[in-house]
Every structure is written in structure tokens, then in C-alpha cells.
N, CA, C and O atoms as a Tripos MOL2 file, in Angstrom:
@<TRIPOS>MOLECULE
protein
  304   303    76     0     0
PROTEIN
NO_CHARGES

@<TRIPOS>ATOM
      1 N          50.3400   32.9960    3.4390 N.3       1 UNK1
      2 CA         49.8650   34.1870    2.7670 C.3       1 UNK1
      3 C          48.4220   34.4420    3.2280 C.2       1 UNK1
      4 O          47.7330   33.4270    3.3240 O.2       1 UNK1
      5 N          47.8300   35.6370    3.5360 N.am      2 UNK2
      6 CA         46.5610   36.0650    4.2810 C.3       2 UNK2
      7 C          46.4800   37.1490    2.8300 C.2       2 UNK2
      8 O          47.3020   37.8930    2.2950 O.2       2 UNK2
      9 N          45.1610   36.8170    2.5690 N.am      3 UNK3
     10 CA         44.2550   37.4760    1.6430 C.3       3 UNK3
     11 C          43.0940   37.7060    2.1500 C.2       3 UNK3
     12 O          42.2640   37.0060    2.7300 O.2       3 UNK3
     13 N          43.2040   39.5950    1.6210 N.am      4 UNK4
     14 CA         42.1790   40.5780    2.3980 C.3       4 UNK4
     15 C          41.0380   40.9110    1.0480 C.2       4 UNK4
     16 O          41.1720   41.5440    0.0010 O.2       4 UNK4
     17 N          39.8980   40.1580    1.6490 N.am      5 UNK5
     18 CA         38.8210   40.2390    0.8680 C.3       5 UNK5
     19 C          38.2650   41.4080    0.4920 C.2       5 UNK5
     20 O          38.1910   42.1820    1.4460 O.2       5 UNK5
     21 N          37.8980   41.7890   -0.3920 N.am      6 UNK6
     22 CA         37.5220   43.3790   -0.8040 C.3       6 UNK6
     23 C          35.9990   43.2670   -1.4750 C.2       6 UNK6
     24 O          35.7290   42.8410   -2.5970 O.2       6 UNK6
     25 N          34.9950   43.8220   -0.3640 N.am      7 UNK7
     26 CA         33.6330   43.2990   -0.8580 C.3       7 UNK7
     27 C          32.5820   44.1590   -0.8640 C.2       7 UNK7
     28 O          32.8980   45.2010   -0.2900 O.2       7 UNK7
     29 N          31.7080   44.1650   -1.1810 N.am      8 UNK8
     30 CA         30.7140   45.1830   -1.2450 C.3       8 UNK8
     31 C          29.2170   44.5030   -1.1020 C.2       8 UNK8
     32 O          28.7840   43.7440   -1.9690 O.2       8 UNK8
     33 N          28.3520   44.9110    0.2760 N.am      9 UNK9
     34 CA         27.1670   44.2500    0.1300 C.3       9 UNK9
     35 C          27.4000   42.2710    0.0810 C.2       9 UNK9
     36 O          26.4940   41.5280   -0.2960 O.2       9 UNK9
     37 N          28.9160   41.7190    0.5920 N.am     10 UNK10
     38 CA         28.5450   40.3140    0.3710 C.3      10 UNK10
     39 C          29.2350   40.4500   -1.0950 C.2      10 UNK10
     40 O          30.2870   39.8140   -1.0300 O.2      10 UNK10
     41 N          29.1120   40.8990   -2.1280 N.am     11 UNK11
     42 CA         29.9800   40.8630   -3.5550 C.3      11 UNK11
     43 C          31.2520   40.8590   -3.3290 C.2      11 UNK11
     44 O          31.8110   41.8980   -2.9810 O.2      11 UNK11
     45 N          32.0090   39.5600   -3.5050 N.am     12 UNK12
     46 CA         33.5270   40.1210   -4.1010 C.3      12 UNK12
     47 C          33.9270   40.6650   -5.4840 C.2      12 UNK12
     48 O          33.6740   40.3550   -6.6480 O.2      12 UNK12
     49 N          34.8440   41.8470   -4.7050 N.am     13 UNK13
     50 CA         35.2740   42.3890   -6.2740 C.3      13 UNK13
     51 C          36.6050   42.0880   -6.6430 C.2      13 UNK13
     52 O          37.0430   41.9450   -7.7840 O.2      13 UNK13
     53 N          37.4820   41.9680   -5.0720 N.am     14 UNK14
     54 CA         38.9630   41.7890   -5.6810 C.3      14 UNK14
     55 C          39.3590   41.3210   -4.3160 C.2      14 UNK14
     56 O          38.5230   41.3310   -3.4120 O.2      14 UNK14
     57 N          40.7700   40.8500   -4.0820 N.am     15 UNK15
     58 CA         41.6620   40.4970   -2.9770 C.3      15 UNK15
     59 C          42.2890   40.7850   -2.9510 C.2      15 UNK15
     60 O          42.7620   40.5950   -4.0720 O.2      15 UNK15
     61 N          43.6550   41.8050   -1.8020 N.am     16 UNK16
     62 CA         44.9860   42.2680   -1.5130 C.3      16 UNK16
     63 C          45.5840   40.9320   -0.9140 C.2      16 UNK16
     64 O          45.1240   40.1280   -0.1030 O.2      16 UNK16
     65 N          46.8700   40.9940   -1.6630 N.am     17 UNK17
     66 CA         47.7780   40.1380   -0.4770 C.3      17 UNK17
     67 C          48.7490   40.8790   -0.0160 C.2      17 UNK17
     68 O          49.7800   41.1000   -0.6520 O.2      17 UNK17
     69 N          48.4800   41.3650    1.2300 N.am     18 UNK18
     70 CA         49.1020   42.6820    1.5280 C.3      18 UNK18
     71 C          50.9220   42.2120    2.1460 C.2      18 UNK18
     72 O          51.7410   43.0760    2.4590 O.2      18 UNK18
     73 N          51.1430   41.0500    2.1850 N.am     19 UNK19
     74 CA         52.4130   40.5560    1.6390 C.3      19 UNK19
     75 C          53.2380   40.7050    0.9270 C.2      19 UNK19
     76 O          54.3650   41.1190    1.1990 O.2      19 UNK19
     77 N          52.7210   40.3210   -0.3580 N.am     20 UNK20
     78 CA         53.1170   40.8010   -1.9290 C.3      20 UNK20
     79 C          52.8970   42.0610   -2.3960 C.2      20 UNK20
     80 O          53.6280   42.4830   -3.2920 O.2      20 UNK20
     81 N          51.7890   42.9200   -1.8350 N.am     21 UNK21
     82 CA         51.1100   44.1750   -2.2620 C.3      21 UNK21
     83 C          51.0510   44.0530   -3.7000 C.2      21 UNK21
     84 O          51.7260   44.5820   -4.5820 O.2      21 UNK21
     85 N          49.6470   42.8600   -3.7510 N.am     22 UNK22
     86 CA         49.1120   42.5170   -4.9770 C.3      22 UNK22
     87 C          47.8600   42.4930   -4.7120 C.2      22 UNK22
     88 O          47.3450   41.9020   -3.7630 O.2      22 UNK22
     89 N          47.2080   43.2510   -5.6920 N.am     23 UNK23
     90 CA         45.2610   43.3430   -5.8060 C.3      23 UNK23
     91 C          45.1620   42.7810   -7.1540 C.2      23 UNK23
     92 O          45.6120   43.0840   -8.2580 O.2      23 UNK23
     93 N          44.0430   41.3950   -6.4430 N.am     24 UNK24
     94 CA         43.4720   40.5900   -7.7220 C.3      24 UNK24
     95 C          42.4680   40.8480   -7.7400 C.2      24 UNK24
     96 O          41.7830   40.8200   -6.7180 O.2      24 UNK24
     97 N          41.9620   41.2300   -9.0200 N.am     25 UNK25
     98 CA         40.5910   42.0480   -9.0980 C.3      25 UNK25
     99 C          40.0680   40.7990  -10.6230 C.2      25 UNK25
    100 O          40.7070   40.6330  -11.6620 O.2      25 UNK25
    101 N          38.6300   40.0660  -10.1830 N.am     26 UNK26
    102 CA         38.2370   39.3440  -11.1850 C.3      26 UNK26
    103 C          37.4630   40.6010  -12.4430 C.2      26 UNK26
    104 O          36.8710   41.6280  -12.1100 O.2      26 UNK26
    105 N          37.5900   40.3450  -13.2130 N.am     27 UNK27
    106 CA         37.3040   41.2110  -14.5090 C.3      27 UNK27
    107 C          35.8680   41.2960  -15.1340 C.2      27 UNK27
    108 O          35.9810   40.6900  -16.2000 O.2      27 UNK27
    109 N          34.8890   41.6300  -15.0470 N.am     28 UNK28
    110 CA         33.3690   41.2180  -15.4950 C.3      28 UNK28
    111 C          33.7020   41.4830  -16.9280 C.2      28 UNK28
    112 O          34.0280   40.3820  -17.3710 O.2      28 UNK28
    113 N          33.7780   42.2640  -17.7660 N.am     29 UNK29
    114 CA         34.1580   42.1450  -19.1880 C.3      29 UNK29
    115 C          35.2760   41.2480  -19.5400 C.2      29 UNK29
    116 O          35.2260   40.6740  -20.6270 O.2      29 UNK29
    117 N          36.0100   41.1100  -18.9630 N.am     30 UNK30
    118 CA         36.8650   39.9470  -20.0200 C.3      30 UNK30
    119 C          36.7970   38.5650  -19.4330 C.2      30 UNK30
    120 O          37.7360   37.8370  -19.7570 O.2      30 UNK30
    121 N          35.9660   38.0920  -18.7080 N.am     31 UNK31
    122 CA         35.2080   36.8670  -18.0260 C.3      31 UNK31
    123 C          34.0570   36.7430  -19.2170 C.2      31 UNK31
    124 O          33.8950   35.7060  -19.8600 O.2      31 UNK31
    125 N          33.2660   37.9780  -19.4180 N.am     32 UNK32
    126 CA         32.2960   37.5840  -20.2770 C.3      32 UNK32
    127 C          33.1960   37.5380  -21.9370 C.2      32 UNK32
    128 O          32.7420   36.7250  -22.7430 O.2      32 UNK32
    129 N          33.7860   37.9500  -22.1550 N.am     33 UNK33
    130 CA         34.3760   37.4430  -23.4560 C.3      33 UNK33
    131 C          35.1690   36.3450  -23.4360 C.2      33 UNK33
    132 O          35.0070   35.4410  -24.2550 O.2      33 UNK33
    133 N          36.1020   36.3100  -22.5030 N.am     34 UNK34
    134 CA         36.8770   34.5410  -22.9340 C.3      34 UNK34
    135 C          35.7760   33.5410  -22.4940 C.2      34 UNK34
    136 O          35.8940   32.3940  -22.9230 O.2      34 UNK34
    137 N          34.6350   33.8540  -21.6270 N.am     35 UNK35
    138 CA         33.6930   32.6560  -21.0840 C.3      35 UNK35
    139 C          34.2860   31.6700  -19.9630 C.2      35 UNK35
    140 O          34.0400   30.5030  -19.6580 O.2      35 UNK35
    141 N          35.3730   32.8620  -19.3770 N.am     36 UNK36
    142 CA         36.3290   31.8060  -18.0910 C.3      36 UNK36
    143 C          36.4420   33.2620  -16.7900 C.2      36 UNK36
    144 O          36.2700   34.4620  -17.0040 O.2      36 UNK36
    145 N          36.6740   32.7930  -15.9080 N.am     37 UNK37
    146 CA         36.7380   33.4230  -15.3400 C.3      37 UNK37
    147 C          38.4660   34.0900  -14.8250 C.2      37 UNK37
    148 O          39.3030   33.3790  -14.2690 O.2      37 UNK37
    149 N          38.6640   35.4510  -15.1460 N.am     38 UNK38
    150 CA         40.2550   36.4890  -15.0680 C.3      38 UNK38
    151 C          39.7350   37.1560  -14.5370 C.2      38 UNK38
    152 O          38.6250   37.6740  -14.6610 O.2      38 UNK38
    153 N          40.4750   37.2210  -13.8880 N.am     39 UNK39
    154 CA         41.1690   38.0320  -12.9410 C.3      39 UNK39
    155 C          42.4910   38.9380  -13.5000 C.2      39 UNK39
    156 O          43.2300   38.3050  -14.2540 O.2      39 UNK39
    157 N          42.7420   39.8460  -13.3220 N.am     40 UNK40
    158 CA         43.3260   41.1590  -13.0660 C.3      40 UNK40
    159 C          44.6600   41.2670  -12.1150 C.2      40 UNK40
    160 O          44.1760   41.2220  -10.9850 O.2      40 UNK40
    161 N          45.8240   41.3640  -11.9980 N.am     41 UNK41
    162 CA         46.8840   41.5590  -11.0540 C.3      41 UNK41
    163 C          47.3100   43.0100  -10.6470 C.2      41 UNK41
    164 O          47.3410   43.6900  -11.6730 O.2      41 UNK41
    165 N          47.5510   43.5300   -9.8670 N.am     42 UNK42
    166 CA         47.9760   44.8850  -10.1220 C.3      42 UNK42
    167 C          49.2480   44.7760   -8.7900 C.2      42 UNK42
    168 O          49.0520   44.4590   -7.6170 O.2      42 UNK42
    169 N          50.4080   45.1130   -9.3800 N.am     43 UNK43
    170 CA         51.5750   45.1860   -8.2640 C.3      43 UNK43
    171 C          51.8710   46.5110   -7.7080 C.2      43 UNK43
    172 O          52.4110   47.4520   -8.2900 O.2      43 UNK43
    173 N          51.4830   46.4610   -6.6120 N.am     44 UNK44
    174 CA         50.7020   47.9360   -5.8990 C.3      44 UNK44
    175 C          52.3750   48.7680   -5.8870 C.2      44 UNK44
    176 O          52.7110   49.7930   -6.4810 O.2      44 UNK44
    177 N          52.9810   48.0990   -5.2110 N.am     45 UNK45
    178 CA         54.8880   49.0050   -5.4810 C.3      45 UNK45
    179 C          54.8890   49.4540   -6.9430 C.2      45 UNK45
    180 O          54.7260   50.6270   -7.2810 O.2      45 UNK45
    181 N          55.1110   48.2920   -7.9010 N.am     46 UNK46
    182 CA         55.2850   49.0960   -8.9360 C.3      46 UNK46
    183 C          54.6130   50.3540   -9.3540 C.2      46 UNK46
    184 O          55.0880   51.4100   -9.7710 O.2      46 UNK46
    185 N          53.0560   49.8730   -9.0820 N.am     47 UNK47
    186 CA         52.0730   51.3480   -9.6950 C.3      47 UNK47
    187 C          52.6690   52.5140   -9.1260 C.2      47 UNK47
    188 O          52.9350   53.4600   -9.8680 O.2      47 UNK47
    189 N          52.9250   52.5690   -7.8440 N.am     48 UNK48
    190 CA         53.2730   53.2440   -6.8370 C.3      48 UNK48
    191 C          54.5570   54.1100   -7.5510 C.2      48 UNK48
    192 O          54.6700   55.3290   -7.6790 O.2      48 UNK48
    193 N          55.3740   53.1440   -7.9190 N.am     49 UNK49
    194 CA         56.2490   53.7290   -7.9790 C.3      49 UNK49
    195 C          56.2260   54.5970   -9.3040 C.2      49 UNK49
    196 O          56.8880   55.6250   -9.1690 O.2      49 UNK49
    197 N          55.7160   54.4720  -10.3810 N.am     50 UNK50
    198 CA         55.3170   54.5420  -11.6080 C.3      50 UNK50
    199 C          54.8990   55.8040  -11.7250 C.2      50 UNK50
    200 O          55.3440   56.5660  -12.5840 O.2      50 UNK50
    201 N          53.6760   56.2420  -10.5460 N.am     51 UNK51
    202 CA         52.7970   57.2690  -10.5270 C.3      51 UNK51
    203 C          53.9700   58.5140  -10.1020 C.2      51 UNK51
    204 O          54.2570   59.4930  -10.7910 O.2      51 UNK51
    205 N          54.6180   58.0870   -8.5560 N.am     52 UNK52
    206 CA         55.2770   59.1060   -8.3910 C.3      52 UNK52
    207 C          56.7310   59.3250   -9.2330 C.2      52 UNK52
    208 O          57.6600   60.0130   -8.8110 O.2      52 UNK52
    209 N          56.7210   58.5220  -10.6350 N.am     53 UNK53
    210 CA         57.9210   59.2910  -11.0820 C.3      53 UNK53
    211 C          57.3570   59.7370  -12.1390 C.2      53 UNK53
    212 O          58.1360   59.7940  -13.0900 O.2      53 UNK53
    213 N          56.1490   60.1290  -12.3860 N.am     54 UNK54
    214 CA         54.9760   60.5620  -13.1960 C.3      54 UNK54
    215 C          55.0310   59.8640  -14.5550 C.2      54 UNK54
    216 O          54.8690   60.5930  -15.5340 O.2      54 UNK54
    217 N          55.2720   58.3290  -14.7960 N.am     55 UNK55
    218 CA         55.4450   57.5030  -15.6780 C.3      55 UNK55
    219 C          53.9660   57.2600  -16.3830 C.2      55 UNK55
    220 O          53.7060   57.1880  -17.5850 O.2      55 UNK55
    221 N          52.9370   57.1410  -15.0530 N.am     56 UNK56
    222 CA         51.9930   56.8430  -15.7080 C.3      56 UNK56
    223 C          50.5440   57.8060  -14.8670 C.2      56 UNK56
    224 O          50.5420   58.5520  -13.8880 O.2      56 UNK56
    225 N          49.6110   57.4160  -15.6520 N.am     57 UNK57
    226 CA         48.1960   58.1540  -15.1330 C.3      57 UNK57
    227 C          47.0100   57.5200  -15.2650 C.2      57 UNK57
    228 O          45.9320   58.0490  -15.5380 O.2      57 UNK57
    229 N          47.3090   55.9460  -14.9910 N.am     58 UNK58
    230 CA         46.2360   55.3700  -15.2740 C.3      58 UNK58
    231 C          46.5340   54.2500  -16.0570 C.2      58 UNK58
    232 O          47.2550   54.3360  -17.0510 O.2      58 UNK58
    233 N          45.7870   52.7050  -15.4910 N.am     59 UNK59
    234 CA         45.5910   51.6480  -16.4830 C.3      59 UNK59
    235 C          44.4340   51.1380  -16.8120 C.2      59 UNK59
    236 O          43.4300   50.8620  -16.1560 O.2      59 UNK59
    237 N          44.7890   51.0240  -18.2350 N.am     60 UNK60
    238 CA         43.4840   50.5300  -19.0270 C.3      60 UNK60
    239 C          42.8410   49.4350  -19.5140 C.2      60 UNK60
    240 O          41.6930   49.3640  -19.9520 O.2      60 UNK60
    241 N          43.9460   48.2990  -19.3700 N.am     61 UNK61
    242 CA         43.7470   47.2000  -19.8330 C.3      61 UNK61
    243 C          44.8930   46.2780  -20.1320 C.2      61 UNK61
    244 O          45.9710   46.7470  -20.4960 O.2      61 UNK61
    245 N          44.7120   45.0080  -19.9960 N.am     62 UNK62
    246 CA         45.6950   44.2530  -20.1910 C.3      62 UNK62
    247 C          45.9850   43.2700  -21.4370 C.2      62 UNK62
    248 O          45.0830   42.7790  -22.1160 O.2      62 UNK62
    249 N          47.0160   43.1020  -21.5960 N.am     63 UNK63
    250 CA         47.6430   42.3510  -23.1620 C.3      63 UNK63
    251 C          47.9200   40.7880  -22.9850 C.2      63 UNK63
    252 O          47.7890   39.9430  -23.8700 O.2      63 UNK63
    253 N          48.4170   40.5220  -21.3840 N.am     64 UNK64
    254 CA         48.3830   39.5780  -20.7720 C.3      64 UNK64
    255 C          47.3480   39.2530  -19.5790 C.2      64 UNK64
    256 O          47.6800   39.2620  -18.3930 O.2      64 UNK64
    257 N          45.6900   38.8830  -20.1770 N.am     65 UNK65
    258 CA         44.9560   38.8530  -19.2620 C.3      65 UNK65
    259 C          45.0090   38.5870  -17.1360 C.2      65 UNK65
    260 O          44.0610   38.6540  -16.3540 O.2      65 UNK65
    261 N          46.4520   38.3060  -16.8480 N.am     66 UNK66
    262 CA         46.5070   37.9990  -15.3590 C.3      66 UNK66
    263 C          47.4300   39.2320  -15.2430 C.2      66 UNK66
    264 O          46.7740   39.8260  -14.3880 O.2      66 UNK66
    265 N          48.2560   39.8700  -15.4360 N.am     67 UNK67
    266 CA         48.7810   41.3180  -15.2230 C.3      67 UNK67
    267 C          48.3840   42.6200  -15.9980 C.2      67 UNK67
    268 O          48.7590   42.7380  -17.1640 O.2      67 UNK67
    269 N          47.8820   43.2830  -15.5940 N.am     68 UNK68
    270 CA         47.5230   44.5280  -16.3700 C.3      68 UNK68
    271 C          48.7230   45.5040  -16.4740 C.2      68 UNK68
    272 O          49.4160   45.6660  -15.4700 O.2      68 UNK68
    273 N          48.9690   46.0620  -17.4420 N.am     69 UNK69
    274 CA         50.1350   46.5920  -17.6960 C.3      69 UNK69
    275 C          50.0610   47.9990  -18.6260 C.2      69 UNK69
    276 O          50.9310   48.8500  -18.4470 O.2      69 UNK69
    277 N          49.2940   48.1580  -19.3460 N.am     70 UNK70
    278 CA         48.8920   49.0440  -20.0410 C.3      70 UNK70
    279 C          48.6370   50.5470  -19.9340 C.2      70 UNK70
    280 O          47.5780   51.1080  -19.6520 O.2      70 UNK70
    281 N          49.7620   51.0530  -20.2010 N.am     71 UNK71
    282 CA         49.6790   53.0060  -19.2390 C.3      71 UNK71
    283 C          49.3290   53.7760  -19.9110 C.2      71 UNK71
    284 O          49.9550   54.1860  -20.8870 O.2      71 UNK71
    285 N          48.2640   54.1460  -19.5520 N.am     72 UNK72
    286 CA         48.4490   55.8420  -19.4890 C.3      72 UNK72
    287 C          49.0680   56.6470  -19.1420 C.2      72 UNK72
    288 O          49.0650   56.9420  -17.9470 O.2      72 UNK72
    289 N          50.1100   57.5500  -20.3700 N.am     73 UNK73
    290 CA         50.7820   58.9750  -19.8660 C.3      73 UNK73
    291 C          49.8850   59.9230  -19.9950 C.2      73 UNK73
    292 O          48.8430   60.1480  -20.6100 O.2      73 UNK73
    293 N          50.7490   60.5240  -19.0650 N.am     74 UNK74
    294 CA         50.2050   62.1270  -19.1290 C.3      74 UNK74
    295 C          50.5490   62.5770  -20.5140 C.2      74 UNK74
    296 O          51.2610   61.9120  -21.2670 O.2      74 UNK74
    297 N          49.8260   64.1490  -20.9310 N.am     75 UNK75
    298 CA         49.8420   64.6180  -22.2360 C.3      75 UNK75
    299 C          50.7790   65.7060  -22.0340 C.2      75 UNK75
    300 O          50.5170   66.6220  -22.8140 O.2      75 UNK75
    301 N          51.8810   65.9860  -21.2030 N.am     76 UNK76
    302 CA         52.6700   66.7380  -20.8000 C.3      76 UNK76
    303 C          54.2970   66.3950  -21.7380 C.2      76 UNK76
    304 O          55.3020   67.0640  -21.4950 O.2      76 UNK76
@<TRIPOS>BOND
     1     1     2 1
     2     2     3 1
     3     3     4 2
     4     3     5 am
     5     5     6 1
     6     6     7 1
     7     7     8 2
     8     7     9 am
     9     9    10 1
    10    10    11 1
    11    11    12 2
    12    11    13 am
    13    13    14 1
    14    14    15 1
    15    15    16 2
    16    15    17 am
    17    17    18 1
    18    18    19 1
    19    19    20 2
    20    19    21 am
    21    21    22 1
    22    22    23 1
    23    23    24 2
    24    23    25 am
    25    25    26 1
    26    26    27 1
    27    27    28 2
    28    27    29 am
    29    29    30 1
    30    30    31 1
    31    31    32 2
    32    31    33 am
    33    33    34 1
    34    34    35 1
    35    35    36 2
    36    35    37 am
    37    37    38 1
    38    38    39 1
    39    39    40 2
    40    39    41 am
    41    41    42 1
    42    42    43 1
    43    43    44 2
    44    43    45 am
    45    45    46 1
    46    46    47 1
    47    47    48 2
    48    47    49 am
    49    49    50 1
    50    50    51 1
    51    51    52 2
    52    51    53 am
    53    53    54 1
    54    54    55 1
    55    55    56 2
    56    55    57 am
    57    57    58 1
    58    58    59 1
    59    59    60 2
    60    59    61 am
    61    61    62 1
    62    62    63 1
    63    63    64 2
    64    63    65 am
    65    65    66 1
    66    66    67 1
    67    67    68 2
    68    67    69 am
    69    69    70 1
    70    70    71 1
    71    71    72 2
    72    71    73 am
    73    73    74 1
    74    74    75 1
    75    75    76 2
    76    75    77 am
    77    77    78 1
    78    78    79 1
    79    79    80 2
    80    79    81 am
    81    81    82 1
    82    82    83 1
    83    83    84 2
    84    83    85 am
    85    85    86 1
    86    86    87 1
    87    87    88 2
    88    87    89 am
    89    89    90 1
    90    90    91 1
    91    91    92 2
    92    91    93 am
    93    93    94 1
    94    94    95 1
    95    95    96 2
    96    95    97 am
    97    97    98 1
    98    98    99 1
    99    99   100 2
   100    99   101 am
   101   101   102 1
   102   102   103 1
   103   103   104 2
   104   103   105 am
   105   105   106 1
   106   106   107 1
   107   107   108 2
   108   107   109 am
   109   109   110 1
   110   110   111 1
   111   111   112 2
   112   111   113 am
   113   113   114 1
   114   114   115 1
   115   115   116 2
   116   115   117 am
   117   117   118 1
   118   118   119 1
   119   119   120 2
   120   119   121 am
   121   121   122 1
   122   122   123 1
   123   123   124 2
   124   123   125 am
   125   125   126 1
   126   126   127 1
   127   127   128 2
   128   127   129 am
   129   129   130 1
   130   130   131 1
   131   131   132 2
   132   131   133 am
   133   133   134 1
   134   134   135 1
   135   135   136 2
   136   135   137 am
   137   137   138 1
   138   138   139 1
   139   139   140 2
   140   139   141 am
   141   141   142 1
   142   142   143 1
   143   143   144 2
   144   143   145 am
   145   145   146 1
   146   146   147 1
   147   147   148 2
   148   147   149 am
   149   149   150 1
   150   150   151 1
   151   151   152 2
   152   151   153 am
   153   153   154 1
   154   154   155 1
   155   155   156 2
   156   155   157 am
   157   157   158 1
   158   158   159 1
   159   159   160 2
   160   159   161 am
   161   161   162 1
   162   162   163 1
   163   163   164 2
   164   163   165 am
   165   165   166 1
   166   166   167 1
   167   167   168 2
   168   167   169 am
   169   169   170 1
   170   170   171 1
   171   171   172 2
   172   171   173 am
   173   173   174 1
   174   174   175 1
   175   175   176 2
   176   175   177 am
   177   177   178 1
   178   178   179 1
   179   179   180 2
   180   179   181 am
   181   181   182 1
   182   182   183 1
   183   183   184 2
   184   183   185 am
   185   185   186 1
   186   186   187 1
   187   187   188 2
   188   187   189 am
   189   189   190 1
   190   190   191 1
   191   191   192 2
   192   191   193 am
   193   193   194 1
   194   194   195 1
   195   195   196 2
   196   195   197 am
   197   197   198 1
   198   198   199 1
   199   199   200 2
   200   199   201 am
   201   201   202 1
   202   202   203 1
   203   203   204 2
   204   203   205 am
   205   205   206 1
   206   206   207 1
   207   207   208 2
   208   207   209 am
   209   209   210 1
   210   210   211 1
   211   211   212 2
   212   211   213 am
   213   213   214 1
   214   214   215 1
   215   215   216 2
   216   215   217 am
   217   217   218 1
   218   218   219 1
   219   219   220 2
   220   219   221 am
   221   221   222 1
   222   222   223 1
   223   223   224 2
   224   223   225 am
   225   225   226 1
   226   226   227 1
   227   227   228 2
   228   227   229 am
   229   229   230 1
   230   230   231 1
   231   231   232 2
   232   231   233 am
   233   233   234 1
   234   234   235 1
   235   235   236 2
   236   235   237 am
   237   237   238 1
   238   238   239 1
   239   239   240 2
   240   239   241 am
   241   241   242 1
   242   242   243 1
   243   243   244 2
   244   243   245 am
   245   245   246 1
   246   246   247 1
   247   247   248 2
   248   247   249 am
   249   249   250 1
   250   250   251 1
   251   251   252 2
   252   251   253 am
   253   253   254 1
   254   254   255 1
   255   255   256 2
   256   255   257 am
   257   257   258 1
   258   258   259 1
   259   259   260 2
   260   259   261 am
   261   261   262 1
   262   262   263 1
   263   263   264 2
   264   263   265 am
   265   265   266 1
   266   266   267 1
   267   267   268 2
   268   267   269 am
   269   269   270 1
   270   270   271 1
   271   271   272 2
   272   271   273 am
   273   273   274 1
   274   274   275 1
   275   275   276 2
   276   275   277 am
   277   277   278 1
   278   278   279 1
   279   279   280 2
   280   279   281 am
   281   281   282 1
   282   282   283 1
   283   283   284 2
   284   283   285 am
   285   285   286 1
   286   286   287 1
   287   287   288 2
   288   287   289 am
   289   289   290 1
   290   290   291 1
   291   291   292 2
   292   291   293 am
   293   293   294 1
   294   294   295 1
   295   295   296 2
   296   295   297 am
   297   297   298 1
   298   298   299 1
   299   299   300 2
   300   299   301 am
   301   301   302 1
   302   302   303 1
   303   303   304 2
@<TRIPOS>SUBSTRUCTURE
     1 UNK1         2 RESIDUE 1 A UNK
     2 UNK2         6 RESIDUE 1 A UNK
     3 UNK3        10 RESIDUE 1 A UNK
     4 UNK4        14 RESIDUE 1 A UNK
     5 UNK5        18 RESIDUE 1 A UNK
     6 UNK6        22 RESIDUE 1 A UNK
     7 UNK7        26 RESIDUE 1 A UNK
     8 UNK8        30 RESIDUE 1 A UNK
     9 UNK9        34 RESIDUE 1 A UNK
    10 UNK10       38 RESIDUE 1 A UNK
    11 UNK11       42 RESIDUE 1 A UNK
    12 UNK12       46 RESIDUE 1 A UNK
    13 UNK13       50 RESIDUE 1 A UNK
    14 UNK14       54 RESIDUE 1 A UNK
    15 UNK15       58 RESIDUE 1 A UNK
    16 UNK16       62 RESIDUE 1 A UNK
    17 UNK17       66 RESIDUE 1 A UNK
    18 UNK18       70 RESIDUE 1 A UNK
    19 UNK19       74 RESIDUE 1 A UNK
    20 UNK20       78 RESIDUE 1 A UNK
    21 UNK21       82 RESIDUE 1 A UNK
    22 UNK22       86 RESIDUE 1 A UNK
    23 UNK23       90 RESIDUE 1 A UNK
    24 UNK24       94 RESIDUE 1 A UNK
    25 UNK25       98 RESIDUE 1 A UNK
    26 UNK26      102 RESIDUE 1 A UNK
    27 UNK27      106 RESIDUE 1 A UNK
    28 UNK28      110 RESIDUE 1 A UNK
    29 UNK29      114 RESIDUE 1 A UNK
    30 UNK30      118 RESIDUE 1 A UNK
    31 UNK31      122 RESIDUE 1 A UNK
    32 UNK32      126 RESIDUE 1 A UNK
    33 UNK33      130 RESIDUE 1 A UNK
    34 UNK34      134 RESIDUE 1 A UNK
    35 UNK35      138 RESIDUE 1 A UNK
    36 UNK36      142 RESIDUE 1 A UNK
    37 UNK37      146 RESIDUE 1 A UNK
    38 UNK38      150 RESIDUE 1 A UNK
    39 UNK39      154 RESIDUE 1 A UNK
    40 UNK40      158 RESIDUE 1 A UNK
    41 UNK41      162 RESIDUE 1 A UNK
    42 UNK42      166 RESIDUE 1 A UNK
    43 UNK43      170 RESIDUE 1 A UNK
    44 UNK44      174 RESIDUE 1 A UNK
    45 UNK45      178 RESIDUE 1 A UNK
    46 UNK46      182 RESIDUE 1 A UNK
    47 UNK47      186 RESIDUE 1 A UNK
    48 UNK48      190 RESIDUE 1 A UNK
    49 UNK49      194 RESIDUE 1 A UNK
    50 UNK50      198 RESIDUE 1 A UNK
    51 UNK51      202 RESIDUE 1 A UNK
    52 UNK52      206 RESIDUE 1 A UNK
    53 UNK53      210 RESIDUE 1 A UNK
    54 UNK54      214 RESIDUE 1 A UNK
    55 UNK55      218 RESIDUE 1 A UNK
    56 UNK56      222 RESIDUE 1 A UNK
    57 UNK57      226 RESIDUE 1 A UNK
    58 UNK58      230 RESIDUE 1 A UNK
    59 UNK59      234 RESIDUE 1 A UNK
    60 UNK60      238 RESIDUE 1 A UNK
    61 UNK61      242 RESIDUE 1 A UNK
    62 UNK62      246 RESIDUE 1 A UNK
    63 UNK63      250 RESIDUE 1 A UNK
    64 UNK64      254 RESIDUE 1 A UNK
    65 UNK65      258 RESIDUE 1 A UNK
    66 UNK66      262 RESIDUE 1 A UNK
    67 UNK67      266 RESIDUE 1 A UNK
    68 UNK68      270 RESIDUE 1 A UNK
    69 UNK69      274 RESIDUE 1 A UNK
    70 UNK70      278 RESIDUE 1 A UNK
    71 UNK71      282 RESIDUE 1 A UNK
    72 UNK72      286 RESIDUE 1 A UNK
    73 UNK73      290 RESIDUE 1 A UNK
    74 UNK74      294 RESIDUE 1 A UNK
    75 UNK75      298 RESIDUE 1 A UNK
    76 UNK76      302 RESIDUE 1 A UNK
């Protein structure tokens, strides 16, 4: 598995494993509340697929801190 670093200035913010088409993105707010360091999953197909069957419009947060899952619909 090859993981594509996603950085800014030397900062990591997240990693693709463009394999899996998974972006792990570490979390600065919910690192500072559990006092551990999470990370974030996002399964790029699913979103993908999600968006274009206009399921969702956005995620906000997660219930299970390592997958974010949480949608936003549209108000349609």
C-alpha cells in the first residue's frame, strides 16, 4: 500500500491511499478533546457516489471517531 502525503508548508494534514481511495485526515478538534490523537476516514467511492445520487451535501462530523459518516442533505 503507497500513501500519498497531503501537506502544506512541511504540515501534514491528511494521507490518500489511492488504492483503497481512502483520505485519512488527523482531526485538530477532536485530538484536542479526547487528548489522543484521530484521525478522520473518508471513503472517497462512497462520498462519490453519495453526492452524485444527490444523497448528500456535505460531512460534518463523526459518531464513530475513525469514519466520518454524518450527512448533510440538501433542503430540497
Amino acid at each position: 500500500m503507497t500513501l500519498v502525503d497531503l501537506r502544506c508548508e512541511g504540515s501534514l494534514h491528511g494521507r490518500l491511499d489511492p488504492d483503497k481511495l481512502v483520505l485519512d485526515v488527523k482531526c485538530r478538534s477532536c485530538s484536542s478533546k479526547l487528548k489522543r490523537e484521530v484521525h478522520h476516514r473518508w471513503r472517497l467511492q462512497d462520498l462519490a457516489d453519495l453526492v452524485r445520487r444527490g444523497e448528500v451535501a456535505g460531512i460534518v462530523g463523526p459518531s464513530d471517531p475513525q469514519f466520518v459518516h454524518w450527512r448533510v442533505t440538501g433542503s430540497s
